[in-house]
C-alpha positions in Angstrom: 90.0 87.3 58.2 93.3 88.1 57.9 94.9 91.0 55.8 97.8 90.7 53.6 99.3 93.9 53.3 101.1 95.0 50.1 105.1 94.8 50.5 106.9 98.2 50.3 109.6 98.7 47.6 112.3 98.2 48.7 113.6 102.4 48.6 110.7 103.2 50.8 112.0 101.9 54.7 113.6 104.1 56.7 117.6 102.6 56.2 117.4 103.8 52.7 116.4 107.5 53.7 119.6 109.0 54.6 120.5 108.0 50.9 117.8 109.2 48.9 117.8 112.2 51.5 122.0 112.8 50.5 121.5 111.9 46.7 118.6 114.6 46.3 120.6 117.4 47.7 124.0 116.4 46.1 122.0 116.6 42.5 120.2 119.9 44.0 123.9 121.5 44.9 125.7 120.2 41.9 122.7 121.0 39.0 120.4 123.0 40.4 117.7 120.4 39.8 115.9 119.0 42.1 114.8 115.2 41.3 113.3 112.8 43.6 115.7 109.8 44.2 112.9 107.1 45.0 112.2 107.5 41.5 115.7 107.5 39.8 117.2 104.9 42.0 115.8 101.6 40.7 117.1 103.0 37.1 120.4 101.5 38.3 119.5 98.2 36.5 119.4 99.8 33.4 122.4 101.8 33.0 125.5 100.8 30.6 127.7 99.4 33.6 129.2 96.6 34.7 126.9 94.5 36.2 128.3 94.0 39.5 128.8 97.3 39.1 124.8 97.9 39.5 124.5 95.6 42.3 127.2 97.6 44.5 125.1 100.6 43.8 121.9 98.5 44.8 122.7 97.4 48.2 124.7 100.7 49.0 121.3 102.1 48.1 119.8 99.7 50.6 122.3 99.7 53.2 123.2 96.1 52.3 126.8 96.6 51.5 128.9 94.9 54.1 131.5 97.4 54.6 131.9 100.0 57.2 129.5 99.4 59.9 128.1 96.4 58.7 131.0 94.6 57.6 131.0 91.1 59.5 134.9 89.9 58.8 137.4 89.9 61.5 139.6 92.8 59.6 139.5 96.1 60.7 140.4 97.5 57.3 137.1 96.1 56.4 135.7 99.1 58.8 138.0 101.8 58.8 140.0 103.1 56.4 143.6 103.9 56.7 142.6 107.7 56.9 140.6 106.7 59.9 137.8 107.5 58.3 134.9 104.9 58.4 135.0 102.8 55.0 131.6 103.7 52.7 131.5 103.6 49.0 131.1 106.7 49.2 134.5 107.4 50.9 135.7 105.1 48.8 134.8 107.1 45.1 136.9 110.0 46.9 140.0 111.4 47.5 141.2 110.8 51.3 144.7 111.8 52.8 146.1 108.0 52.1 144.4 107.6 48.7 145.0 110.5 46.3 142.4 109.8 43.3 143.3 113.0 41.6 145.3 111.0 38.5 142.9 108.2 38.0 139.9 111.4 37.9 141.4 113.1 35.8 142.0 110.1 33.4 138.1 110.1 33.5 137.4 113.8 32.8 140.2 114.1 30.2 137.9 111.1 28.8 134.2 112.5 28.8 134.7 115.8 26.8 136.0 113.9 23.9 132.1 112.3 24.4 129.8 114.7 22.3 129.0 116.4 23.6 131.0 117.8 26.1 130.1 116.0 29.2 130.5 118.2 32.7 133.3 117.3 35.1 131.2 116.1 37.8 132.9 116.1 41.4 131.0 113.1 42.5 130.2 111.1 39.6 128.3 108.5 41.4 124.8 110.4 42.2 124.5 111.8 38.9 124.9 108.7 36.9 121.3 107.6 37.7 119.7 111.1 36.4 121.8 111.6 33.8 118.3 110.9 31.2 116.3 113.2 33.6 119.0 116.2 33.5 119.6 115.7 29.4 116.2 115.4 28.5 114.8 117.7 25.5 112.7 119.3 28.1 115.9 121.0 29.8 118.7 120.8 27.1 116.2 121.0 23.8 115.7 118.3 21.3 118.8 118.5 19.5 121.0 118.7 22.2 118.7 116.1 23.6 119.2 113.6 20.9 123.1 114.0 21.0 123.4 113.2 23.8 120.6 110.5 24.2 123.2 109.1 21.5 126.6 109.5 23.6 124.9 108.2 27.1 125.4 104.8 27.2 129.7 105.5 26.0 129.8 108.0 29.1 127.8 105.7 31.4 130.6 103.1 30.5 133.3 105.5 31.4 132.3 106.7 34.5 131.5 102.9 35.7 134.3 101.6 34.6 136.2 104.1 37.0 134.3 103.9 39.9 134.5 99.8 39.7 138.0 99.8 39.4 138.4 101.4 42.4 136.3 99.6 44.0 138.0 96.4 43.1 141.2 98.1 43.9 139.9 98.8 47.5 138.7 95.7 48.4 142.4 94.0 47.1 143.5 96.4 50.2 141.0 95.0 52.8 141.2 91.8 51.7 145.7 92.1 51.5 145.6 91.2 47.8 147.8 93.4 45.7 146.2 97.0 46.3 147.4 99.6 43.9 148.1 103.1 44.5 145.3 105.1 42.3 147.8 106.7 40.1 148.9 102.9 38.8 145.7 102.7 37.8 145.2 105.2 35.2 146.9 102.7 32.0 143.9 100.1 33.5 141.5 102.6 33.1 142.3 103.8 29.6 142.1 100.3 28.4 139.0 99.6 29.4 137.5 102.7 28.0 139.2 102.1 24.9 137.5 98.1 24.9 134.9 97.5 22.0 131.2 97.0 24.0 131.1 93.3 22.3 134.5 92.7 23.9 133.9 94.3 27.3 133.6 92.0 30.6 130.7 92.7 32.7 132.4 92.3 36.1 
């Protein structure tokens, strides 16, 4: 008789261990908390992004994004990036010697204070936008600060998706030779689509 074993979730193989290994010690260093990624992670589908935003973050997570290493096109910028750096998402979302994301972050941070209340200027905002309800919760900030903020999450989710998908977009306009834009031409882009009303806001 044969035995049908139950199939792993998908954060559980080894690929996706250097990730959840990198994400738990970038929140440990940069809050003090320590969270287990396996159980954050698959919160990606809920958060107040744009949604091809959340699958980027997915099959990053799953080392299904075909850049770097595993891209499969015939261009080398695909790999490498003009730094000489190897091109992750992660390299990507910050500052190199030929990209200077300094403007365009500071767009963002000169955006989330004015979010009650005042949000922290995180050096990599990627890792903690998936534990942001885990490291505001009334257990760690109190219940009024807690329900503040509960309030103000999904405007400061929006923000710091809508910065790191533009640059994404911006990036791949480079690999792919279609009208790549230094970062600091980006910052007007940026402040309009913070400014967008949700019911008027495009999803991708």
């Amino acid at each position: 008789m044969q035995i049908l074993r139950k199939p792993q979730p998908p954060l559980s193989g080894a690929k996706c261990a250097p990730f959840l290994e990198a994400w738990s010690a970038c929140l440990l260093e940069m809050t003090g908390i320590a969270l287990d990624a396996g159980l954050h992670a698959p919160r990606v589908w809920k958060l107040n992004i744009p949604t091809c935003l959340r699958e980027l973050l997915w099959k990053d997570m799953t080392r299904l994004l075909p850049i770097g290493a595993t891209w499969f096109g015939p261009l080398e910028r695909g790999r490498t990036c003009s730094c000489g750096s190897e091109l992750t998402l992660l390299h990507i979302w910050t500052s190199c010697e030929t990209h200077d994301l300094t403007p365009l972050l500071q767009t963002l941070r000169d955006r989330l204070p004015a979010l009650p209340p005042a949000a922290p200027a995180w050096t990599h905002p990627w890792y903690p936008l998936l534990a942001l309800r885990e490291m505001e919760s009334a257990r760690r900030v109190g219940k009024k600060a807690a329900k503040v903020l509960r309030r103000s999450r999904p405007e400061r989710e929006w923000a710091i998706g809508s910065y790191l998908w533009l640059l994404w977009t911006n990036r791949m306009k480079e690999v792919h030779g279609e009208g790549y834009a230094p970062p600091w031409r980006l910052c007007a882009t940026l402040e309009a689509a913070l400014d967008t009303p949700p019911d008027l806001r495009q999803v991708c």
